[in-house]
Gaussian input, Z-matrix of N, CA and C with variables (Angstrom, degrees):
# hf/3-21g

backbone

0 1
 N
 C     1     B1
 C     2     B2     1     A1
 N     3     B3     2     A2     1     D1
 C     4     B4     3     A3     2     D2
 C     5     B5     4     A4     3     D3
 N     6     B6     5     A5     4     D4
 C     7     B7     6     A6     5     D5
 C     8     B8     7     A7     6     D6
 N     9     B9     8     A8     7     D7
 C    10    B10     9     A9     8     D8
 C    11    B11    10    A10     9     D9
 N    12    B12    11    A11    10    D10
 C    13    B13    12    A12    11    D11
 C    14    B14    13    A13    12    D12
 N    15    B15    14    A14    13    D13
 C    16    B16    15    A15    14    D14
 C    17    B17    16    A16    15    D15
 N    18    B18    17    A17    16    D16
 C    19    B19    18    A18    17    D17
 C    20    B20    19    A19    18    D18
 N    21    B21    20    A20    19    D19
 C    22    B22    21    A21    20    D20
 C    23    B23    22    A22    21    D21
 N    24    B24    23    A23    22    D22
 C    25    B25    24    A24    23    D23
 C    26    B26    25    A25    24    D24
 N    27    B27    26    A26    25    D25
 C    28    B28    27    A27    26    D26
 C    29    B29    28    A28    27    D27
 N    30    B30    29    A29    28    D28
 C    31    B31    30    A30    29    D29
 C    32    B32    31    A31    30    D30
 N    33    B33    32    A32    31    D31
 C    34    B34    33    A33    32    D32
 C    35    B35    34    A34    33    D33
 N    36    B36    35    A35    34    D34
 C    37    B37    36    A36    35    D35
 C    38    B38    37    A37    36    D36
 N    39    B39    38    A38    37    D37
 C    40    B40    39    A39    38    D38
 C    41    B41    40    A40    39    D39
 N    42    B42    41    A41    40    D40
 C    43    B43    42    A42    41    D41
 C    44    B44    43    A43    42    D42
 N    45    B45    44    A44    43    D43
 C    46    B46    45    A45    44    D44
 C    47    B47    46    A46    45    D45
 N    48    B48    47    A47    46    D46
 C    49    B49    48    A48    47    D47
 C    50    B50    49    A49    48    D48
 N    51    B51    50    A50    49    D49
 C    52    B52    51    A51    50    D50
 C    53    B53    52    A52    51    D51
 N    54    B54    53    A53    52    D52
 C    55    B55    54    A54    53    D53
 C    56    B56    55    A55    54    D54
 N    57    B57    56    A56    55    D55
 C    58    B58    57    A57    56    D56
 C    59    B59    58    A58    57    D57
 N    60    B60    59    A59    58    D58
 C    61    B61    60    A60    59    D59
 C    62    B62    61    A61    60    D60
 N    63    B63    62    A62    61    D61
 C    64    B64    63    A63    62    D62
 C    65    B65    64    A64    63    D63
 N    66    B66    65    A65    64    D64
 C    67    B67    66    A66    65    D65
 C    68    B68    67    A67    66    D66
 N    69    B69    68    A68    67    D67
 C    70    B70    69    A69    68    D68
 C    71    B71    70    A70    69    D69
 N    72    B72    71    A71    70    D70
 C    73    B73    72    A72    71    D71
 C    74    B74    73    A73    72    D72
 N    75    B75    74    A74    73    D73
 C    76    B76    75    A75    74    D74
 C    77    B77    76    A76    75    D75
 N    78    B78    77    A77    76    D76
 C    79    B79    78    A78    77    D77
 C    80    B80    79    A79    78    D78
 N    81    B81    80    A80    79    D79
 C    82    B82    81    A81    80    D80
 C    83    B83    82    A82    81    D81
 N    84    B84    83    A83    82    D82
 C    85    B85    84    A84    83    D83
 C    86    B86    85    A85    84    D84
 N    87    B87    86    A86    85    D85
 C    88    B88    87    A87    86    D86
 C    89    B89    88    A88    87    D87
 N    90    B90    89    A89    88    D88
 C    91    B91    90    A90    89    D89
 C    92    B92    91    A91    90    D90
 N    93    B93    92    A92    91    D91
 C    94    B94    93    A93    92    D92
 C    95    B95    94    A94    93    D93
 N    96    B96    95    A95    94    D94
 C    97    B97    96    A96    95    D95
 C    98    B98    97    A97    96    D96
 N    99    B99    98    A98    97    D97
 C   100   B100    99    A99    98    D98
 C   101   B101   100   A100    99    D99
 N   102   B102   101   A101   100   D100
 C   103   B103   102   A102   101   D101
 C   104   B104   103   A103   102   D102
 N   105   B105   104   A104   103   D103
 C   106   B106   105   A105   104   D104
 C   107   B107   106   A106   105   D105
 N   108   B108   107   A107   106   D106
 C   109   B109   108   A108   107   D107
 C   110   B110   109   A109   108   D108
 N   111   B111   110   A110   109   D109
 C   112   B112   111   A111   110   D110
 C   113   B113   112   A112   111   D111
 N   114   B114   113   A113   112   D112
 C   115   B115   114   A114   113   D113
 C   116   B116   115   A115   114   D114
 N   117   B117   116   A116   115   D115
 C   118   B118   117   A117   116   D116
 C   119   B119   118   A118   117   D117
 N   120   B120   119   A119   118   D118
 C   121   B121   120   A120   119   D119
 C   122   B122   121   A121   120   D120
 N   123   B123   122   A122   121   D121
 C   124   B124   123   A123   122   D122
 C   125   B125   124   A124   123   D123
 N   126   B126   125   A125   124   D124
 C   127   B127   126   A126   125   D125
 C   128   B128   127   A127   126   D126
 N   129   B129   128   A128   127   D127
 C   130   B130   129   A129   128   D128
 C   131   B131   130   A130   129   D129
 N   132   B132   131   A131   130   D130
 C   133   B133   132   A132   131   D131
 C   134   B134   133   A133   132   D132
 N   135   B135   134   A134   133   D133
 C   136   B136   135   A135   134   D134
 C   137   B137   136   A136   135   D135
 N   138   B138   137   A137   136   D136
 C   139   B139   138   A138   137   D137
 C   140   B140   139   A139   138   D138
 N   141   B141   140   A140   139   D139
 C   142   B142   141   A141   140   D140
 C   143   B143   142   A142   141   D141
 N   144   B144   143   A143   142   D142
 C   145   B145   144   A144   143   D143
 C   146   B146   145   A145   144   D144
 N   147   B147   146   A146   145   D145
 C   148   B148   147   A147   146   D146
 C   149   B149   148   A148   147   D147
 N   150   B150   149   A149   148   D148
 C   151   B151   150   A150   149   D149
 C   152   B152   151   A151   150   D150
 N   153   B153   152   A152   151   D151
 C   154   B154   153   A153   152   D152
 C   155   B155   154   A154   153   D153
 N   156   B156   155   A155   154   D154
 C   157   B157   156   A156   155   D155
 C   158   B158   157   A157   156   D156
 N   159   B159   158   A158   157   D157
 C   160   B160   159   A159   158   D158
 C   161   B161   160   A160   159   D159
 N   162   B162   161   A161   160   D160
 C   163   B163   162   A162   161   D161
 C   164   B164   163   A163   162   D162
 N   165   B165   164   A164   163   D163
 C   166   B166   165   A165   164   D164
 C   167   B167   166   A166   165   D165
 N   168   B168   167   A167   166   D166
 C   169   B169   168   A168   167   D167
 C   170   B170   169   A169   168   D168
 N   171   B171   170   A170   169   D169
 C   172   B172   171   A171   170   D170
 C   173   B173   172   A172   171   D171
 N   174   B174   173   A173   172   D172
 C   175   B175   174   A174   173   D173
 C   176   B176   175   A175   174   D174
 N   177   B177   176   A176   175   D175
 C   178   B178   177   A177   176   D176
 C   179   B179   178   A178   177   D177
 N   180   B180   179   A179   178   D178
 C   181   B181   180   A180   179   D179
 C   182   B182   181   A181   180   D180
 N   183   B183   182   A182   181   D181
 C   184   B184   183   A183   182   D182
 C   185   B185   184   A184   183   D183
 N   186   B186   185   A185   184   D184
 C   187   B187   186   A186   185   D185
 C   188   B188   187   A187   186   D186
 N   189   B189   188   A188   187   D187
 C   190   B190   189   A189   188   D188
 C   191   B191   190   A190   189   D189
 N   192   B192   191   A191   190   D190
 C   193   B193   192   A192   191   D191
 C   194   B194   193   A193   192   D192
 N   195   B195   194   A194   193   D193
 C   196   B196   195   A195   194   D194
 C   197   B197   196   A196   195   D195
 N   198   B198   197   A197   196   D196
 C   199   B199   198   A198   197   D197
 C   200   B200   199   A199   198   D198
 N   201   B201   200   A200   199   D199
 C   202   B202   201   A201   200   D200
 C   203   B203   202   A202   201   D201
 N   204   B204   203   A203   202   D202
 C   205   B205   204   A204   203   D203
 C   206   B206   205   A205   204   D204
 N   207   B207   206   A206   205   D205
 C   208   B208   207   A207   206   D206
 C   209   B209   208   A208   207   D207
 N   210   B210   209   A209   208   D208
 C   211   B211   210   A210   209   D209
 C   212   B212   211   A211   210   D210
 N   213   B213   212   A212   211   D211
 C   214   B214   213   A213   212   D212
 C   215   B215   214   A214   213   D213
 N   216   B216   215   A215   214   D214
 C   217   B217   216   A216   215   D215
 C   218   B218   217   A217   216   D216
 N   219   B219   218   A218   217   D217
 C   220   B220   219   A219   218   D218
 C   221   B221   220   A220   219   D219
 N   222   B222   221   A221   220   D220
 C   223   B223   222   A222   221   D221
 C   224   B224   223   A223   222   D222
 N   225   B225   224   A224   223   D223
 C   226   B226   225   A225   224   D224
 C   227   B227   226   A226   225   D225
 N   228   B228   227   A227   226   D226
 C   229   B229   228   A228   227   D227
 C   230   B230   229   A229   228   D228
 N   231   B231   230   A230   229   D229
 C   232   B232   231   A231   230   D230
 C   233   B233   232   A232   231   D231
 N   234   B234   233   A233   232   D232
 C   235   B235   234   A234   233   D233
 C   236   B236   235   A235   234   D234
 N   237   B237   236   A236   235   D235
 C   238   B238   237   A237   236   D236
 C   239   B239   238   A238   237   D237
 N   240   B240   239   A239   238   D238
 C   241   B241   240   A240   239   D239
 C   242   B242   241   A241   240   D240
 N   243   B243   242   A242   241   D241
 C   244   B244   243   A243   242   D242
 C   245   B245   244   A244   243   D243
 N   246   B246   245   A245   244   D244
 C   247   B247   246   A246   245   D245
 C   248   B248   247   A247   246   D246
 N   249   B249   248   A248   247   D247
 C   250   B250   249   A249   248   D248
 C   251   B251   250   A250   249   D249
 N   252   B252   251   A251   250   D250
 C   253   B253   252   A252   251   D251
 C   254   B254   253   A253   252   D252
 N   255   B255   254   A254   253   D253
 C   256   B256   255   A255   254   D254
 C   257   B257   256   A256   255   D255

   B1=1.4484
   B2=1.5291
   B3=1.0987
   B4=1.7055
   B5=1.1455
   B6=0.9122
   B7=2.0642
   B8=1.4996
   B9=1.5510
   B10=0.7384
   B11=1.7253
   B12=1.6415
   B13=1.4600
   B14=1.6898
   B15=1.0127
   B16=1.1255
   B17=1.7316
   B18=1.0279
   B19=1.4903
   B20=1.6281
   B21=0.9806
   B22=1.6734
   B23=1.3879
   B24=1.4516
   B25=1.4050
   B26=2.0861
   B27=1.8084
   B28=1.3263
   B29=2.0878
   B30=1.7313
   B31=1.4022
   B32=1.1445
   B33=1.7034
   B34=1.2119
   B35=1.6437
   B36=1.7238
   B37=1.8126
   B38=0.9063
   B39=1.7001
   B40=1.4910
   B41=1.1825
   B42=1.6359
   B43=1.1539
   B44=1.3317
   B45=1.2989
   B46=1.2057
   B47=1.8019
   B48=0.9365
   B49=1.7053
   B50=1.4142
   B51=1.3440
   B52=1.6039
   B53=1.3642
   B54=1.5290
   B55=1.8451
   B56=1.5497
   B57=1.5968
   B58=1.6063
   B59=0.9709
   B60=1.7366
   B61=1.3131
   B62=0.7509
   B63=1.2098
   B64=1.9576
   B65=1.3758
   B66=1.2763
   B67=1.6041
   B68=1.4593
   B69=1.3321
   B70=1.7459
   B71=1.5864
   B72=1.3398
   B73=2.2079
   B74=0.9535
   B75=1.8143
   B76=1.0544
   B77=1.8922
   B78=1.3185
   B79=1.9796
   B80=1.4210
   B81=1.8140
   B82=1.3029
   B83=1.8837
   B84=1.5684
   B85=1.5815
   B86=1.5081
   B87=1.4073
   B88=1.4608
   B89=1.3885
   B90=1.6895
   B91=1.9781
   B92=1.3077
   B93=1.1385
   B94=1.9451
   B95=1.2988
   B96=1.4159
   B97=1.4023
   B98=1.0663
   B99=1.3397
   B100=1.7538
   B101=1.5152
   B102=1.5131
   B103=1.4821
   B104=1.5905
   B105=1.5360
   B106=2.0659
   B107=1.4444
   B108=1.2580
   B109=1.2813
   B110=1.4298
   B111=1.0387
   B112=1.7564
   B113=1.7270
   B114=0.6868
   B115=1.5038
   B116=1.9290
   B117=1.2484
   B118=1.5704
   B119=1.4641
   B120=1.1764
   B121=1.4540
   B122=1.2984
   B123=1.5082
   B124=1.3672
   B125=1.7561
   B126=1.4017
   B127=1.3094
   B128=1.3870
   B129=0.9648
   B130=1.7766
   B131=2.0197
   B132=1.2337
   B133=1.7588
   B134=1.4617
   B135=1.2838
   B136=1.1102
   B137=1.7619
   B138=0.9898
   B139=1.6732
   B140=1.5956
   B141=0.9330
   B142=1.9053
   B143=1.3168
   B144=1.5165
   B145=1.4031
   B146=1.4312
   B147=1.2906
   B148=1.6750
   B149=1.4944
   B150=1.4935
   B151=1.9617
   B152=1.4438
   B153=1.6876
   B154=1.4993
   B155=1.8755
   B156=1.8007
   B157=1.3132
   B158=1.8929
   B159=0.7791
   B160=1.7406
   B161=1.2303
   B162=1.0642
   B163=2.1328
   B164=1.2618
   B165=1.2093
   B166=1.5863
   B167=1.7516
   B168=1.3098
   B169=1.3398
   B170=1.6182
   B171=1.4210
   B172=1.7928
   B173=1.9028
   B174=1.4014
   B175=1.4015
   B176=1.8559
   B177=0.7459
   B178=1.6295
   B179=1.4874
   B180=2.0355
   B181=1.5188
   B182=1.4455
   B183=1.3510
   B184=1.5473
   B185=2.0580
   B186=1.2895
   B187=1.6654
   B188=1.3363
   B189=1.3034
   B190=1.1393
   B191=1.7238
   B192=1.2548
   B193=1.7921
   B194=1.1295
   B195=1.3924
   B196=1.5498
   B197=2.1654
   B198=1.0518
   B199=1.7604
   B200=1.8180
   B201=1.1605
   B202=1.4389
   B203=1.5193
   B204=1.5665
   B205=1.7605
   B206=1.7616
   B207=1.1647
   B208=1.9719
   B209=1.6810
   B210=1.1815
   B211=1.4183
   B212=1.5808
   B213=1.4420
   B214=1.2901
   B215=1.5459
   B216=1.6203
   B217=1.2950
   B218=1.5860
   B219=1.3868
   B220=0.5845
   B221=2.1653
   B222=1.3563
   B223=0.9676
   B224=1.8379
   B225=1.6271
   B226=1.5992
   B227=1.2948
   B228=1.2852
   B229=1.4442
   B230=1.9542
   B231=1.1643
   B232=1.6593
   B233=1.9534
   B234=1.1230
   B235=1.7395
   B236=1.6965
   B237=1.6124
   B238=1.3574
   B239=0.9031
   B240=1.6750
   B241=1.7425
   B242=2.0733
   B243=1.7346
   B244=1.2215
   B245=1.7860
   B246=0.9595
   B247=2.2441
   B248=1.2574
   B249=1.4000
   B250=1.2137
   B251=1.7153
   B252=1.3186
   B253=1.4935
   B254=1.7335
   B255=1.3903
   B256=1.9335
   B257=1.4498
   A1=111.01
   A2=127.66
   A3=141.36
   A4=87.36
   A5=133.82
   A6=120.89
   A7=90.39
   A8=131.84
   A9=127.64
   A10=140.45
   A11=85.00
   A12=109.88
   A13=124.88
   A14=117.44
   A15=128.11
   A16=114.45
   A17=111.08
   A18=114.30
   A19=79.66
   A20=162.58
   A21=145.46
   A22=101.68
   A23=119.15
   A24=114.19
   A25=100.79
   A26=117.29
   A27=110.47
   A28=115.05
   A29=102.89
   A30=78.17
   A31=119.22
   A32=130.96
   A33=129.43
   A34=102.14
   A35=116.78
   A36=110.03
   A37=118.45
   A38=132.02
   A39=126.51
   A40=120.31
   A41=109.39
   A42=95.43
   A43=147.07
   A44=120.21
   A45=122.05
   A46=108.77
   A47=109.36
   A48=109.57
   A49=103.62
   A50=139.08
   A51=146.33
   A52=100.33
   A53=82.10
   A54=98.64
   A55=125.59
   A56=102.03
   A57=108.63
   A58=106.80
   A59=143.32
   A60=118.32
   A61=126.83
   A62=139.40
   A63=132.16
   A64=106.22
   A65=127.83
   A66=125.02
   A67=91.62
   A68=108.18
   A69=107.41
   A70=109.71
   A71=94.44
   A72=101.61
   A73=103.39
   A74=145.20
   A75=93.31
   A76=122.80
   A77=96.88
   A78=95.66
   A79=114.79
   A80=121.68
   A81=93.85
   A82=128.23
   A83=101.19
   A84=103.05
   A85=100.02
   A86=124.26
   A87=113.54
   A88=123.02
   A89=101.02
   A90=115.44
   A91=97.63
   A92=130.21
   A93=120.20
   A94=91.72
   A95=129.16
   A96=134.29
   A97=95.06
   A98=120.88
   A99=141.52
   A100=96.20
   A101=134.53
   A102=127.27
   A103=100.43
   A104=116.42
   A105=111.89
   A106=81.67
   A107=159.69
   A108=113.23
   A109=124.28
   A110=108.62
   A111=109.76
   A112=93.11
   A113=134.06
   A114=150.80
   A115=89.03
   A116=117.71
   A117=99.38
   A118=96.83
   A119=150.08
   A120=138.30
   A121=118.33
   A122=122.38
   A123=124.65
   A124=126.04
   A125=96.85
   A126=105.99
   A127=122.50
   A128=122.73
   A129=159.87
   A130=97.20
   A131=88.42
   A132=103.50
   A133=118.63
   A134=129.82
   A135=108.60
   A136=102.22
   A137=113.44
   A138=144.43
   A139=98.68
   A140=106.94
   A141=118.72
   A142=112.27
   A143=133.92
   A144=122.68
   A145=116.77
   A146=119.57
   A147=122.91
   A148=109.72
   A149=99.62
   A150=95.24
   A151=113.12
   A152=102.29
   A153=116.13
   A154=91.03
   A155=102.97
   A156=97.89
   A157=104.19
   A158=131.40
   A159=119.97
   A160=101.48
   A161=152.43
   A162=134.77
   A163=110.03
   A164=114.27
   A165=108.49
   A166=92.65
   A167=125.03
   A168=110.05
   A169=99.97
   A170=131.76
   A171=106.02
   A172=79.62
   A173=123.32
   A174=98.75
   A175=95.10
   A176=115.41
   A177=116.02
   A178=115.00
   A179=99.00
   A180=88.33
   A181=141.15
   A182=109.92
   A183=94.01
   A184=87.48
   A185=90.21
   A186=84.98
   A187=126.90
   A188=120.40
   A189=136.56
   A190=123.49
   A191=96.05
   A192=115.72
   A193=110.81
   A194=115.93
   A195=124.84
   A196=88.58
   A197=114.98
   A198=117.65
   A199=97.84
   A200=112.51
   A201=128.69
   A202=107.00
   A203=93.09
   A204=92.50
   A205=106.76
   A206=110.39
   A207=105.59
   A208=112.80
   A209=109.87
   A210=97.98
   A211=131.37
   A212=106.48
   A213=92.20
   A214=115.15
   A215=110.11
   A216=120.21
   A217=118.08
   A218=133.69
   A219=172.98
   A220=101.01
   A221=94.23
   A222=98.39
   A223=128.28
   A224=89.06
   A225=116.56
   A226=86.87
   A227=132.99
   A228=155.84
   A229=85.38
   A230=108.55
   A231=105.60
   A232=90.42
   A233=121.12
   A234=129.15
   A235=99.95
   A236=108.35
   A237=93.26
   A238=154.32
   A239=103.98
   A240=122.35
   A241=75.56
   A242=86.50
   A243=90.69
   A244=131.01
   A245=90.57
   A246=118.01
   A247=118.34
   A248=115.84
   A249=121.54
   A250=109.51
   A251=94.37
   A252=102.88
   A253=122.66
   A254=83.79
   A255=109.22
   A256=122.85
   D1=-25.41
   D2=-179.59
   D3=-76.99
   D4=-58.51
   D5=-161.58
   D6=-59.29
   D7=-64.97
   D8=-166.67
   D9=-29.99
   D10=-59.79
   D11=153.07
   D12=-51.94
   D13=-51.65
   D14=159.97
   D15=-35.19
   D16=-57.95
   D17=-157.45
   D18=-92.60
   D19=-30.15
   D20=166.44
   D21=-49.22
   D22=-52.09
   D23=-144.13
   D24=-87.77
   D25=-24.38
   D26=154.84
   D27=-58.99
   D28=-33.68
   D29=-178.78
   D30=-75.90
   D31=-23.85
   D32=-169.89
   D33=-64.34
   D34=-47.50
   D35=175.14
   D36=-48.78
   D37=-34.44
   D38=174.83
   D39=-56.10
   D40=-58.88
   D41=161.66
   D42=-70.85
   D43=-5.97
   D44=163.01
   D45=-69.72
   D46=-43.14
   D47=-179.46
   D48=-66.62
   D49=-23.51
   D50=159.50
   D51=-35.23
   D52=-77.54
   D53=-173.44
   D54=-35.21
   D55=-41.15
   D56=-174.64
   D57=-85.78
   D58=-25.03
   D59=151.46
   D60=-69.95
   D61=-11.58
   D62=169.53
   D63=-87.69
   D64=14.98
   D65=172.22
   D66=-97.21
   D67=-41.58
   D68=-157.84
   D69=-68.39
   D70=-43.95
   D71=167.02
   D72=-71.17
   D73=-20.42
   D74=168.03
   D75=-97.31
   D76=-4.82
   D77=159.96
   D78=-58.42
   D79=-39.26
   D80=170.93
   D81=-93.87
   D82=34.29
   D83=153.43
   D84=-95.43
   D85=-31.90
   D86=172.83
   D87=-37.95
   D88=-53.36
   D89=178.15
   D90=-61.39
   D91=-24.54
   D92=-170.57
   D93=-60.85
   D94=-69.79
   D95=-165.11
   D96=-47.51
   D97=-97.02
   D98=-153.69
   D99=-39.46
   D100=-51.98
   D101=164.72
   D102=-35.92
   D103=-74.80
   D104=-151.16
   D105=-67.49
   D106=-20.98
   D107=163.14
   D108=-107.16
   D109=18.55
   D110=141.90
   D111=-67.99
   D112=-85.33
   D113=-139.69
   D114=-56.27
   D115=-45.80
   D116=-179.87
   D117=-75.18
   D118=-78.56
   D119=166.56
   D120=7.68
   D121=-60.24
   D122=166.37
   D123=-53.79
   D124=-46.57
   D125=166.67
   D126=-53.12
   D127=-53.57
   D128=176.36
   D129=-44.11
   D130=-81.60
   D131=-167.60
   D132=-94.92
   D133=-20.65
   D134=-166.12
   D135=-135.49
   D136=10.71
   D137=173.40
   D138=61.08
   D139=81.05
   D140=175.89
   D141=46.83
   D142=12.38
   D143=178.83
   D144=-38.15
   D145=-38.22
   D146=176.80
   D147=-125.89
   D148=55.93
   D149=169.90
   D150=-76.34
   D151=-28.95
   D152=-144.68
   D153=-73.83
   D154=-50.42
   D155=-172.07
   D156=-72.81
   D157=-27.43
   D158=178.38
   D159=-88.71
   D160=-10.81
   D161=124.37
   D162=-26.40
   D163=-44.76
   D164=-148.62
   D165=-101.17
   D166=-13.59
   D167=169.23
   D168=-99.57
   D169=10.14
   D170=-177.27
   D171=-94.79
   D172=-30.14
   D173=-167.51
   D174=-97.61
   D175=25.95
   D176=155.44
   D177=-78.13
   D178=-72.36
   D179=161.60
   D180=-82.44
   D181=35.62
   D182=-178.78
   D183=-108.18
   D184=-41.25
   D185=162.13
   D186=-28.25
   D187=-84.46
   D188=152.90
   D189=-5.76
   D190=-65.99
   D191=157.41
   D192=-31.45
   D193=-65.55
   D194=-141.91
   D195=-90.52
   D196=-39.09
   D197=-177.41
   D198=-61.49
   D199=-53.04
   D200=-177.99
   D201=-38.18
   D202=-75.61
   D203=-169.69
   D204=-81.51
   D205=11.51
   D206=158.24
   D207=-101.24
   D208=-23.46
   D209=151.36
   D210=-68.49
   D211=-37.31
   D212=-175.40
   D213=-99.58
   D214=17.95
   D215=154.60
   D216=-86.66
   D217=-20.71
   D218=-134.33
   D219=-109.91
   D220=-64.57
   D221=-173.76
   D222=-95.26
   D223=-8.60
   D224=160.17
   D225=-56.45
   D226=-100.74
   D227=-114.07
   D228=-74.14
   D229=-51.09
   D230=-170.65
   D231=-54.30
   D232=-56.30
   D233=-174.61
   D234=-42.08
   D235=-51.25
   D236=173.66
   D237=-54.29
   D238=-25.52
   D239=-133.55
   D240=-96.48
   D241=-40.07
   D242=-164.72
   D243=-61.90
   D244=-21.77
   D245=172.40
   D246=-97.14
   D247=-4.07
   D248=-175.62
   D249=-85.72
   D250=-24.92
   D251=-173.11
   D252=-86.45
   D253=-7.08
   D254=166.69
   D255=-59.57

């Protein structure tokens, strides 16, 4: 019955560690927004003085995004492959 328990309570951390990387990609689709409108703001008021650096952070975080949620697709599918065989 201890193994048992045991092996619930590693799957429940996986998935909890699932979970917290797909929270974190999705805060940095949050920065995508809040960046492009920094970036129209800049455009807007201050005539692009900092387009170049808020370009370079919307494709920072969308990067980020996109590595994020393939890991934790990534690591679904390994969780599956792996319980499936139970």
């Amino acid at each position: 019955m201890g193994e048992r328990e045991n092996k619930i309570d590693r799957d429940f951390e996986k998935m909890n560690t699932i979970s917290r990387i797909e929270g974190k990609s999705d805060k940095f689709i949050y920065a995508i927004i809040g960046f492009s409108l920094l970036l129209l703001y800049d455009l807007v008021v201050n005539d692009a003085k900092f387009s170049v650096v808020i370009i370079v952070l919307i494709v920072f975080s969308f990067y980020m995004s996109r590595k994020l949620k393939k890991d934790a697709t990534a690591m679904k599918q390994t969780f599956y492959s792996e319980n499936s065989d139970n």
